[in-house]
N, CA, C and O atoms as CSV, one atom per row, in Angstrom:
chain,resi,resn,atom,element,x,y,z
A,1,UNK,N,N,-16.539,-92.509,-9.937
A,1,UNK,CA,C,-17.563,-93.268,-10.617
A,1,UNK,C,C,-16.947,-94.584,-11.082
A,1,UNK,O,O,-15.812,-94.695,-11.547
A,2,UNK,N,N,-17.845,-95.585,-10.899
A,2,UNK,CA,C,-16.617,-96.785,-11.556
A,2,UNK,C,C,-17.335,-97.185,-12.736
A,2,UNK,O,O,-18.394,-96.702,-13.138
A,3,UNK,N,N,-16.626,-98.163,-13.284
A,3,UNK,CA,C,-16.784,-98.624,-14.470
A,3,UNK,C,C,-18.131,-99.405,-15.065
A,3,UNK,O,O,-18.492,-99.755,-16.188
A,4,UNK,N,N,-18.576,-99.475,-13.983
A,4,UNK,CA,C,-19.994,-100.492,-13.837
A,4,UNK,C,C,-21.124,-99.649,-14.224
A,4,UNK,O,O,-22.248,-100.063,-13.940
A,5,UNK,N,N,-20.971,-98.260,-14.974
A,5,UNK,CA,C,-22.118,-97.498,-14.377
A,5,UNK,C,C,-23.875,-97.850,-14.957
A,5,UNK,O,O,-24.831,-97.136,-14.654
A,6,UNK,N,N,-23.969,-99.235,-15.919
A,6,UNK,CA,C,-24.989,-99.137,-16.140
A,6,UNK,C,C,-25.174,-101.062,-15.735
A,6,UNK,O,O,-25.588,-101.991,-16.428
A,7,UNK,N,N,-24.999,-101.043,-15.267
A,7,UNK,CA,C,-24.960,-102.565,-13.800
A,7,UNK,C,C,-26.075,-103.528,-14.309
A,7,UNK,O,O,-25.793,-104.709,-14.108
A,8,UNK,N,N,-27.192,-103.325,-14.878
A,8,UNK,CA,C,-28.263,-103.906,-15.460
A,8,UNK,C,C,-27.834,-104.752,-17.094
A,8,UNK,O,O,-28.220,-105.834,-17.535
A,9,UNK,N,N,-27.176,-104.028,-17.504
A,9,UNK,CA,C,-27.121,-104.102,-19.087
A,9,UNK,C,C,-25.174,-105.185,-18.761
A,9,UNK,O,O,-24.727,-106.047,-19.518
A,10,UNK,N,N,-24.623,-104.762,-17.677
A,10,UNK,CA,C,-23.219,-105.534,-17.801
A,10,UNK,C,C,-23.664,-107.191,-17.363
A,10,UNK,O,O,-23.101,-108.161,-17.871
A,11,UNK,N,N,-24.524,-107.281,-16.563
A,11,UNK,CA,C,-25.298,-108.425,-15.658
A,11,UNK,C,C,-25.773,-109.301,-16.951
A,11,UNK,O,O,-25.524,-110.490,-17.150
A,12,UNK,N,N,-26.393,-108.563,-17.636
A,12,UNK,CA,C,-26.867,-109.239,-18.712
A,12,UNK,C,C,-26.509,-110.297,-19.694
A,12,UNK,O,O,-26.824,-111.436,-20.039
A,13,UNK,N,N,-25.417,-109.009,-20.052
A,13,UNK,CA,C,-23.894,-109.584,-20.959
A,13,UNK,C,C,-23.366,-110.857,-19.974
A,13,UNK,O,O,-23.685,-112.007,-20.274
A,14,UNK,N,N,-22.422,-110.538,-18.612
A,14,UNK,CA,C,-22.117,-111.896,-18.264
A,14,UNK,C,C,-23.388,-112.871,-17.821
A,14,UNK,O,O,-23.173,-114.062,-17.600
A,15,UNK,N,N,-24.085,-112.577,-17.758
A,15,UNK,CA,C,-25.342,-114.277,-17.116
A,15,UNK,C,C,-25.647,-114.999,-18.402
A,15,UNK,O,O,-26.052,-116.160,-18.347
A,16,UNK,N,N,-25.431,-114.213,-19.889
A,16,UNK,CA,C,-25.891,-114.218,-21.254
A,16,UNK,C,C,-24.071,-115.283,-21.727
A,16,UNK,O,O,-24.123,-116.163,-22.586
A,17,UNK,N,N,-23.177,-115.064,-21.250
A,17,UNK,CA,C,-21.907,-115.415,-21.537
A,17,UNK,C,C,-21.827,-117.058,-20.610
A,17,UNK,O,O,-21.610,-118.136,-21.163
A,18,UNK,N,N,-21.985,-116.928,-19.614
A,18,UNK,CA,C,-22.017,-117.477,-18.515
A,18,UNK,C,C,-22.634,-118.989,-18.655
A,18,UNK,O,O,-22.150,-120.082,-18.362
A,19,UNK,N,N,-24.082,-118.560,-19.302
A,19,UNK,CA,C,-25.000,-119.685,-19.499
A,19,UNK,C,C,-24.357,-120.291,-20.866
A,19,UNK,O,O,-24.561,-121.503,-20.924
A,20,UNK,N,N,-23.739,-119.853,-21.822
A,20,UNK,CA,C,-23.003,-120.193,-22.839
A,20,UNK,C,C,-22.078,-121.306,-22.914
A,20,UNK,O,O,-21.897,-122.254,-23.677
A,21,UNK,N,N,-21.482,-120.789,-21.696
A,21,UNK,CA,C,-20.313,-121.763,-20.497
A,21,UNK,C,C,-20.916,-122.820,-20.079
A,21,UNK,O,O,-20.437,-123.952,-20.149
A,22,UNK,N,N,-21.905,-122.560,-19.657
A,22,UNK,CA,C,-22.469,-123.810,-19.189
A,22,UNK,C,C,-23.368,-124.729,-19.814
A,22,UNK,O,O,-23.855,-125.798,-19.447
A,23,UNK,N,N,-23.464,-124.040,-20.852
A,23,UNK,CA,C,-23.852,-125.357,-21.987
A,23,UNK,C,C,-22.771,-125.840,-22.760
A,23,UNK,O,O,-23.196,-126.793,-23.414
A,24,UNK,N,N,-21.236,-125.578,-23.063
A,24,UNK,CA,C,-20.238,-125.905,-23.414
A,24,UNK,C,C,-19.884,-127.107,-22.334
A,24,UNK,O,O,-19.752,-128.298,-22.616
A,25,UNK,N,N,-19.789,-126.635,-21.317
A,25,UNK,CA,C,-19.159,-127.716,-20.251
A,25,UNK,C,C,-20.480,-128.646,-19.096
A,25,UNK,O,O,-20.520,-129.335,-18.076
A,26,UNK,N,N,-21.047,-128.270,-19.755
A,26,UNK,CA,C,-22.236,-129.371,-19.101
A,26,UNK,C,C,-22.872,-129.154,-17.733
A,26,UNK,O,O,-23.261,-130.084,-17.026
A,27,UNK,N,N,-22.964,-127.678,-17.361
A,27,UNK,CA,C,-23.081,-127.129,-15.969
A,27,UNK,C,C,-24.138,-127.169,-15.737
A,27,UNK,O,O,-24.705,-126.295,-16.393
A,28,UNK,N,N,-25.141,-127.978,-14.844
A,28,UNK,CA,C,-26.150,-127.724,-14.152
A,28,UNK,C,C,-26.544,-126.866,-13.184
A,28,UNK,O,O,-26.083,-126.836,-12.043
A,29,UNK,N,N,-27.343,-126.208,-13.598
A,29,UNK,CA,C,-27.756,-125.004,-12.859
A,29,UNK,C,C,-28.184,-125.196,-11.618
A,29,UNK,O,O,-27.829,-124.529,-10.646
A,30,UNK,N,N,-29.287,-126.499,-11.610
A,30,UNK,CA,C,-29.951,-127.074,-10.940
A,30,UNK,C,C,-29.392,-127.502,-9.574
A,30,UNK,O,O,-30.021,-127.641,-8.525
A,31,UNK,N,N,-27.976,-127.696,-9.822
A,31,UNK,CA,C,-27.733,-129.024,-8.835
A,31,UNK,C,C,-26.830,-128.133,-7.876
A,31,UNK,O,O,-25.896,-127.366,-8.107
A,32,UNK,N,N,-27.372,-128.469,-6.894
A,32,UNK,CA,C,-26.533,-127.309,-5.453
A,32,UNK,C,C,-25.048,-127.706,-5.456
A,32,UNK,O,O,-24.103,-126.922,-5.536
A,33,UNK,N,N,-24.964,-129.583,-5.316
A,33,UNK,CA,C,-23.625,-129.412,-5.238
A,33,UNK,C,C,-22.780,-129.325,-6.193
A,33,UNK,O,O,-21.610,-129.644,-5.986
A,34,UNK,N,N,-23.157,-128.919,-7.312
A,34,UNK,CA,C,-21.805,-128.621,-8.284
A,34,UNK,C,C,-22.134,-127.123,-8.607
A,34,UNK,O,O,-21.720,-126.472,-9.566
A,35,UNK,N,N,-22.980,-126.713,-7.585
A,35,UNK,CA,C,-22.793,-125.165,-7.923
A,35,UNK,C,C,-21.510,-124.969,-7.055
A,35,UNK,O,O,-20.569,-124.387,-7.593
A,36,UNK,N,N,-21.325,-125.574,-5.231
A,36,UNK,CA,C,-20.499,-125.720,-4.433
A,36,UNK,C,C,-19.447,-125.797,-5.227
A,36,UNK,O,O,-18.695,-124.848,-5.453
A,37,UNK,N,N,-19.338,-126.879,-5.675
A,37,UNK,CA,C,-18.019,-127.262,-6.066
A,37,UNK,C,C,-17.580,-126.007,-7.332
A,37,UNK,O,O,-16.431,-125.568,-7.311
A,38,UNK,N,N,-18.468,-125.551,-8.282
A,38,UNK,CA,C,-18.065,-124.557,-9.006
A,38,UNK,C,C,-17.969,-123.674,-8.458
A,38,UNK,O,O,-18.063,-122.840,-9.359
A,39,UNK,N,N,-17.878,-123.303,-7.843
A,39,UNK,CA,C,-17.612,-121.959,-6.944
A,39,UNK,C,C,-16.920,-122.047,-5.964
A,39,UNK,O,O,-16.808,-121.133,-5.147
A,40,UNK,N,N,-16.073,-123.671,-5.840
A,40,UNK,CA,C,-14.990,-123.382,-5.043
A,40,UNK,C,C,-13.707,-123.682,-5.664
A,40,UNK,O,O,-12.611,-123.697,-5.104
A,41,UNK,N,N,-13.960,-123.911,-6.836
A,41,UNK,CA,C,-13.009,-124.582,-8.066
A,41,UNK,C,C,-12.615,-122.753,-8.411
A,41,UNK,O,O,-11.510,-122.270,-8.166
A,42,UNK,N,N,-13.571,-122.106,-8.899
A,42,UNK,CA,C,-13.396,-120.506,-9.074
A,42,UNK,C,C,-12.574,-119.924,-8.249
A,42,UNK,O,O,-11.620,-119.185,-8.491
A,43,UNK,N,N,-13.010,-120.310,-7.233
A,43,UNK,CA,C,-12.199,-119.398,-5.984
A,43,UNK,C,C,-10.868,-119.654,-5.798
A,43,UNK,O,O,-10.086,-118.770,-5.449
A,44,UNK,N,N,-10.475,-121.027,-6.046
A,44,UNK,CA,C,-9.505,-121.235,-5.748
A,44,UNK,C,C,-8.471,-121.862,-7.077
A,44,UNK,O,O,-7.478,-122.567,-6.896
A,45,UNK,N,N,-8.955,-121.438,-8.311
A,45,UNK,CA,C,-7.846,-121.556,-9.285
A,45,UNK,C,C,-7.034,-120.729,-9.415
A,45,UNK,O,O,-7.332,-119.602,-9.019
A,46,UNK,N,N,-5.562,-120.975,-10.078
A,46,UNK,CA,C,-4.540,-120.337,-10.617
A,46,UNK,C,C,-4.782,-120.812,-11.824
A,46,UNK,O,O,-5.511,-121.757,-12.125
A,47,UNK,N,N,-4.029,-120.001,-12.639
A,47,UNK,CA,C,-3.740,-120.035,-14.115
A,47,UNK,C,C,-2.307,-121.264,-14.049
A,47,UNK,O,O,-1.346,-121.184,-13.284
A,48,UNK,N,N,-2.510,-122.134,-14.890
A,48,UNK,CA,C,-1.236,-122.956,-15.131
A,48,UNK,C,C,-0.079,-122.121,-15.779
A,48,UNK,O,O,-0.320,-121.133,-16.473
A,49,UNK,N,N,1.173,-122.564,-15.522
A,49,UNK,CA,C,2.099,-121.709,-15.862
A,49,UNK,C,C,2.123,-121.887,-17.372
A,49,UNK,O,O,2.336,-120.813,-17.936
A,50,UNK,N,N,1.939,-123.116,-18.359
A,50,UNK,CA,C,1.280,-122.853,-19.809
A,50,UNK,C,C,-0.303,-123.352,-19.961
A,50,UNK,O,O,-1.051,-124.011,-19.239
A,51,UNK,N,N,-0.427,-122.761,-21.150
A,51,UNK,CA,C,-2.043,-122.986,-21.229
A,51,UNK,C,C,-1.824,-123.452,-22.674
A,51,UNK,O,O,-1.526,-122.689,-23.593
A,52,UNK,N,N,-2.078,-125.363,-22.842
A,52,UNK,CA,C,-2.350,-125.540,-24.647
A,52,UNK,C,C,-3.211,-124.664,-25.453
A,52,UNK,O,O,-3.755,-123.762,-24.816
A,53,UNK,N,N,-3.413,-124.716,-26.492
A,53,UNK,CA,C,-3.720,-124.110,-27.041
A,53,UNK,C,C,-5.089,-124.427,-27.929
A,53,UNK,O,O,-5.066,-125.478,-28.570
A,54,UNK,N,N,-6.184,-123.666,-28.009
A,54,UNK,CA,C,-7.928,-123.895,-27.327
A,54,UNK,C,C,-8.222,-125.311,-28.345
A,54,UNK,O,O,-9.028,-126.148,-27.939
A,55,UNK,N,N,-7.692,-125.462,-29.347
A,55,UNK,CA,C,-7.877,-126.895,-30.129
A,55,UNK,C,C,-7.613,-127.847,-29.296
A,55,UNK,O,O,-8.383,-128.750,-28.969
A,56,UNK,N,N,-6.244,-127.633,-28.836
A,56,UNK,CA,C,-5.545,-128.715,-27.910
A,56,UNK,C,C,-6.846,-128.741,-26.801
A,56,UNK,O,O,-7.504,-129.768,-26.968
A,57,UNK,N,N,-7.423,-127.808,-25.631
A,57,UNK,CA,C,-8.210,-128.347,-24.761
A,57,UNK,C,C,-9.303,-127.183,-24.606
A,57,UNK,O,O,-9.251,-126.386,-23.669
A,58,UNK,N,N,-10.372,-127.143,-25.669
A,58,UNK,CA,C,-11.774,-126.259,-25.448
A,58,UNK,C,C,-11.944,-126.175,-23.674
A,58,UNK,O,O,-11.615,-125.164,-23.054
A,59,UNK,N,N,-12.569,-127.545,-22.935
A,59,UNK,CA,C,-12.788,-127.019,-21.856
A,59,UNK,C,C,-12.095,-126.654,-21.062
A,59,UNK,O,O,-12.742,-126.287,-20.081
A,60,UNK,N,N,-10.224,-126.463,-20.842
A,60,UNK,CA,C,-9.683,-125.653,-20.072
A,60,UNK,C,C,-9.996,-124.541,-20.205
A,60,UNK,O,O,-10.275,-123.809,-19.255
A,61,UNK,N,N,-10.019,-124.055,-21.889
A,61,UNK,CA,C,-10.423,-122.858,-22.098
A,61,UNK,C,C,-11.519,-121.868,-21.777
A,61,UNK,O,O,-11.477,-120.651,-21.599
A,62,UNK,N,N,-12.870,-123.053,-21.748
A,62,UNK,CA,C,-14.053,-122.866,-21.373
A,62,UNK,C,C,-14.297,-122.473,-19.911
A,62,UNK,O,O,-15.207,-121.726,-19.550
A,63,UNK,N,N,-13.454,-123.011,-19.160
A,63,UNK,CA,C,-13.518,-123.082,-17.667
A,63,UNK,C,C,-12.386,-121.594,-17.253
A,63,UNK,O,O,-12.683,-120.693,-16.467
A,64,UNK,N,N,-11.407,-121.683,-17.848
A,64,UNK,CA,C,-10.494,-120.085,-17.376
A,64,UNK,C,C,-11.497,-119.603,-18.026
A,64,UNK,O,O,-12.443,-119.697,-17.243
A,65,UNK,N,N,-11.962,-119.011,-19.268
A,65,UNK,CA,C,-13.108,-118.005,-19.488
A,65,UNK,C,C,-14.508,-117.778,-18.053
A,65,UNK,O,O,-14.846,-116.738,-17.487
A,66,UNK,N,N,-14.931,-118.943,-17.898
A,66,UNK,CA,C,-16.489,-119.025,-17.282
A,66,UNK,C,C,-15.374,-118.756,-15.793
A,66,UNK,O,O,-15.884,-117.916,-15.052
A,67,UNK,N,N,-14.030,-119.288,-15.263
A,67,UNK,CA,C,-13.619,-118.293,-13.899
A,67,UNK,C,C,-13.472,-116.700,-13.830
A,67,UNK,O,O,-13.646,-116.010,-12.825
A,68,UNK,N,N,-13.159,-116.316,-14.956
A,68,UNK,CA,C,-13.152,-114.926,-15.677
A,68,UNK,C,C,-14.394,-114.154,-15.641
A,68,UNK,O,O,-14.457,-112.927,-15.561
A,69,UNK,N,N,-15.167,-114.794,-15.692
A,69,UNK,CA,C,-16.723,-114.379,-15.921
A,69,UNK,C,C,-16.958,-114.122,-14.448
A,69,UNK,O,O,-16.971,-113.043,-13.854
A,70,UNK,N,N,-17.155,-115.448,-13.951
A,70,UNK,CA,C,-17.189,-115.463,-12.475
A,70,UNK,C,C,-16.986,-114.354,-11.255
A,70,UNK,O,O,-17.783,-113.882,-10.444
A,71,UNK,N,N,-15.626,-114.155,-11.474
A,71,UNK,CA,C,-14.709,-112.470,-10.972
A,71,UNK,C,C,-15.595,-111.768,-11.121
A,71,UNK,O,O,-16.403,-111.335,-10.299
A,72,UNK,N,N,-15.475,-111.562,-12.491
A,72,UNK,CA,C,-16.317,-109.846,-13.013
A,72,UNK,C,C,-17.753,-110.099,-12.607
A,72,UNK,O,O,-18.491,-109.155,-12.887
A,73,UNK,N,N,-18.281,-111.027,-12.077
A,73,UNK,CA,C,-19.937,-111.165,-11.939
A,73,UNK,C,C,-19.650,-110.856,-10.091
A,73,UNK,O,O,-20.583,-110.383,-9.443
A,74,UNK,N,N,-18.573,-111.114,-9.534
A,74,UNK,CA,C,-18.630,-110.554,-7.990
A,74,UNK,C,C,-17.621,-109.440,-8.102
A,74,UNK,O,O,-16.846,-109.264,-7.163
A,75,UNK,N,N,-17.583,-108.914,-8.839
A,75,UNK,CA,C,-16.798,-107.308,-9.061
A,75,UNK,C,C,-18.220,-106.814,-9.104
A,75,UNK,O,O,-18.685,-106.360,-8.058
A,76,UNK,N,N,-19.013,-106.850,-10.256
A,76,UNK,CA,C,-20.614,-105.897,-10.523
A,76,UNK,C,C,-20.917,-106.216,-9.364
A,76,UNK,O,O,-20.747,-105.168,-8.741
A,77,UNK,N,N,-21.347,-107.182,-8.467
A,77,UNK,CA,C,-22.258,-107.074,-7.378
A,77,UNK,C,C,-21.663,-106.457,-6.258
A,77,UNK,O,O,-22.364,-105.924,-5.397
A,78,UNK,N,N,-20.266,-106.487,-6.183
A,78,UNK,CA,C,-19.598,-105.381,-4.987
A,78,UNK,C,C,-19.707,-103.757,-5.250
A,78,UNK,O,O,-19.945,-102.848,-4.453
A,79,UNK,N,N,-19.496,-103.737,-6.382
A,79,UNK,CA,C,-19.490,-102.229,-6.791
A,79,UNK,C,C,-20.946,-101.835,-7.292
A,79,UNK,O,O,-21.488,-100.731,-7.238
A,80,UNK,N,N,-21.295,-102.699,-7.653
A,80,UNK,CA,C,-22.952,-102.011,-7.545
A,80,UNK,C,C,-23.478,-101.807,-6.207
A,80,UNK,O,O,-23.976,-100.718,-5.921
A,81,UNK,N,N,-23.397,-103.028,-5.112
A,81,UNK,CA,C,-23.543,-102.720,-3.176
A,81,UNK,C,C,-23.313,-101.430,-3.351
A,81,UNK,O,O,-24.075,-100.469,-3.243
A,82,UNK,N,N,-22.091,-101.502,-3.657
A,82,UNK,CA,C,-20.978,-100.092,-2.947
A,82,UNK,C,C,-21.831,-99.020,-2.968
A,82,UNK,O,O,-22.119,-98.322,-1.996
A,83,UNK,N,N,-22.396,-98.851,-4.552
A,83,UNK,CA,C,-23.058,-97.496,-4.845
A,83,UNK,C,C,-24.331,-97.757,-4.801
A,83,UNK,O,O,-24.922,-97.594,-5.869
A,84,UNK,N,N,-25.034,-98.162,-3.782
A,84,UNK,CA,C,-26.499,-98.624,-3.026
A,84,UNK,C,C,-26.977,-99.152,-4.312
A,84,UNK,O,O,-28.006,-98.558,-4.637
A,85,UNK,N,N,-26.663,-99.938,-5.068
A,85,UNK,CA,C,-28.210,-100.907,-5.899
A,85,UNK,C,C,-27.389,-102.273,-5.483
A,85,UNK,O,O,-26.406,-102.774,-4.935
A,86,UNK,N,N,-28.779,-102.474,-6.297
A,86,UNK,CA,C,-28.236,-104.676,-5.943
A,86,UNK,C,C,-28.577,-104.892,-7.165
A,86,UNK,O,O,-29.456,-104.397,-7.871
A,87,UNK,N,N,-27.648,-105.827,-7.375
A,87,UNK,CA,C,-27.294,-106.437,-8.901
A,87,UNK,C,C,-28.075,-107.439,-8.709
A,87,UNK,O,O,-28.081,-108.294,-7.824
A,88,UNK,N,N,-29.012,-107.199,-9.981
A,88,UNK,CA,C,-30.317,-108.402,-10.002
A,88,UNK,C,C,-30.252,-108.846,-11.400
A,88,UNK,O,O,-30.464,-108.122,-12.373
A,89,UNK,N,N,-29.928,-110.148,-11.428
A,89,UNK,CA,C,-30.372,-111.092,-12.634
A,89,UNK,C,C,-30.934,-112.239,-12.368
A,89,UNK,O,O,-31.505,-112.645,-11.355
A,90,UNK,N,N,-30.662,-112.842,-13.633
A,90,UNK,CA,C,-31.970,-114.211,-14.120
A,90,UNK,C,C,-31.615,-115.306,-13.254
A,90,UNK,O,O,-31.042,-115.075,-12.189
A,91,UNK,N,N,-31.965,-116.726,-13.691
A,91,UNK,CA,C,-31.902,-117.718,-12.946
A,91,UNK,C,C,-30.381,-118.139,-12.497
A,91,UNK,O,O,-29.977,-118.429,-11.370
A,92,UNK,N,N,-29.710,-118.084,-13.669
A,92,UNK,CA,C,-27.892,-118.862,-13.349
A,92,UNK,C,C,-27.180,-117.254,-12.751
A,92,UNK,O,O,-26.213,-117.331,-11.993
A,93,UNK,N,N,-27.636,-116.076,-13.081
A,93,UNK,CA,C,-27.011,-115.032,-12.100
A,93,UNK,C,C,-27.297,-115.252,-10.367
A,93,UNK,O,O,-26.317,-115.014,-9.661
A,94,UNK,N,N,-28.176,-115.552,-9.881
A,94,UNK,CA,C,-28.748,-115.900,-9.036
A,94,UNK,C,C,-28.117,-116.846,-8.056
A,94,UNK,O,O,-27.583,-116.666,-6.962
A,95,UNK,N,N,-28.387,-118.106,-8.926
A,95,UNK,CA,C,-27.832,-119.372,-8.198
A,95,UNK,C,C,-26.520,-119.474,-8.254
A,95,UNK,O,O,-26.098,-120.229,-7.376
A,96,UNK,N,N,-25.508,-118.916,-9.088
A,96,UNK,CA,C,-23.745,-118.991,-9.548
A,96,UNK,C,C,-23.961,-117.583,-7.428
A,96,UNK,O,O,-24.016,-117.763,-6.211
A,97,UNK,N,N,-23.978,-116.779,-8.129
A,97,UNK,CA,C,-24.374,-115.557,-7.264
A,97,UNK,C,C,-24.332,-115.999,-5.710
A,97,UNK,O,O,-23.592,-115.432,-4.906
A,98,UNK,N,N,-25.127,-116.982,-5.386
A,98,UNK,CA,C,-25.784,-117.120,-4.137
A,98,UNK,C,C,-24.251,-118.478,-3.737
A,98,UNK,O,O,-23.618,-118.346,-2.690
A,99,UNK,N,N,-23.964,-119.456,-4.584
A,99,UNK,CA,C,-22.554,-120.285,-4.834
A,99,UNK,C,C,-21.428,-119.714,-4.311
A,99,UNK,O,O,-20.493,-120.147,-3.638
A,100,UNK,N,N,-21.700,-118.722,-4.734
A,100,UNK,CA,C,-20.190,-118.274,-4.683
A,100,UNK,C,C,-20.433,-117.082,-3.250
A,100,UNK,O,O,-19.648,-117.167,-2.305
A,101,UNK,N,N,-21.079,-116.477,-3.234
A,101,UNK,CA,C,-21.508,-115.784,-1.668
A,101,UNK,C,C,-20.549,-116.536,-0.487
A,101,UNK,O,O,-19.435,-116.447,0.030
A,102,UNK,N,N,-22.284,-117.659,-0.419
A,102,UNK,CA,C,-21.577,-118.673,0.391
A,102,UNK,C,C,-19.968,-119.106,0.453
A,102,UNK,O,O,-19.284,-118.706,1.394
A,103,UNK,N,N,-19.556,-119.710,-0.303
A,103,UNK,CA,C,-18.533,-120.256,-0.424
A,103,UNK,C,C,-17.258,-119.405,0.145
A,103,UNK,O,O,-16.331,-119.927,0.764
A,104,UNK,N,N,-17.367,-117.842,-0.200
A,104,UNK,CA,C,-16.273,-116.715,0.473
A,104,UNK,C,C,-16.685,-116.890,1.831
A,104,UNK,O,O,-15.868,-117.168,2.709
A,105,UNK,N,N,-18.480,-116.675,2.158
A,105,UNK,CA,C,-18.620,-116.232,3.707
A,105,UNK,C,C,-18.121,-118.010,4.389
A,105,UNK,O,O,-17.281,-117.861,5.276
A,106,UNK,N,N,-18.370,-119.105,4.214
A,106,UNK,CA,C,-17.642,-120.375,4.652
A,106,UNK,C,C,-16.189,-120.047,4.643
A,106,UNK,O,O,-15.525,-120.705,5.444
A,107,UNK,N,N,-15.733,-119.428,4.127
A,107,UNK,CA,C,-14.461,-119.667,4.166
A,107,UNK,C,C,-13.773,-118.652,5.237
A,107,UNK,O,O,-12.830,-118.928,5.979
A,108,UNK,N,N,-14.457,-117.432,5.145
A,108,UNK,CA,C,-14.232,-116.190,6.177
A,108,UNK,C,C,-14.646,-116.676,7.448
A,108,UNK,O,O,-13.908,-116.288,8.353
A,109,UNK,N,N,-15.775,-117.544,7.876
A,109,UNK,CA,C,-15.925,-118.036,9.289
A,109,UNK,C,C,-14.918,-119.021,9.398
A,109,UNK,O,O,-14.052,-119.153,10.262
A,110,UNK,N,N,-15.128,-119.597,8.535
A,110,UNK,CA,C,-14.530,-120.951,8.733
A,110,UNK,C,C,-15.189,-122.693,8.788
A,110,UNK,O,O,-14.679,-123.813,8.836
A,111,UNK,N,N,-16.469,-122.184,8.752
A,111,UNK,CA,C,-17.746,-122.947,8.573
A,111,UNK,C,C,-17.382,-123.796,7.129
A,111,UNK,O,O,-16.899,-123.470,6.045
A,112,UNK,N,N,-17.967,-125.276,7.827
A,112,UNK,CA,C,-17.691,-126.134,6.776
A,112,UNK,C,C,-19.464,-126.795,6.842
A,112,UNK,O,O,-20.168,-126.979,7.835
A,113,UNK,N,N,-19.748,-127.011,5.489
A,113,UNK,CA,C,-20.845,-127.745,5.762
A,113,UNK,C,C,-21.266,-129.236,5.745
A,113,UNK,O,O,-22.408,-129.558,6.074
């Protein structure tokens, strides 16, 4: 059984966290290409070998949190697949969701757009 077992109520919590993020750092939901670009910025960060400290820089902080979020929002939707449901949320679950899809399957073909 995994950890996800009530997939509705965890979805919630991160799209509820998520949108938080994105009113901290100015994220448009709206706009396709900085969903692209957020979701390829996600995919492809490392952690710096130090991290100042959250006075010193809120939105680094804001942004490793909302990549954090990110993960665990395509962890619930794999492991919810896994165990036949589909992880359904609101508007920024959706569109982050559908961002970041793409962006793995482009990268697995190799397809650039």
């Amino acid at each position: 059984m995994s950890g996800f077992e009530h997939f509705q109520k965890e979805i919630e919590d991160i799209e509820r966290a998520i949108a938080r993020l994105g009113v901290v750092l100015g994220i448009d939901w709206q706009d396709a290409a900085q969903m692209r670009t957020l979701a390829a910025q996600a995919l492809d960060w490392h952690p710096p070998a130090s991290v100042p400290s959250r006075q010193q820089d809120a939105e680094l902080h804001a942004r490793i949190e909302l990549y954090g979020l990110m993960q665990l929002m395509l962890t619930v939707m794999t492991q919810s697949a896994e165990e036949g449901m589909l992880a359904h949320g609101g508007p920024i679950w959706k569109t982050l969701g559908h961002a970041l899809w793409r962006e793995i399957e482009m990268r697995q073909t190799g397809d650039a757009e």
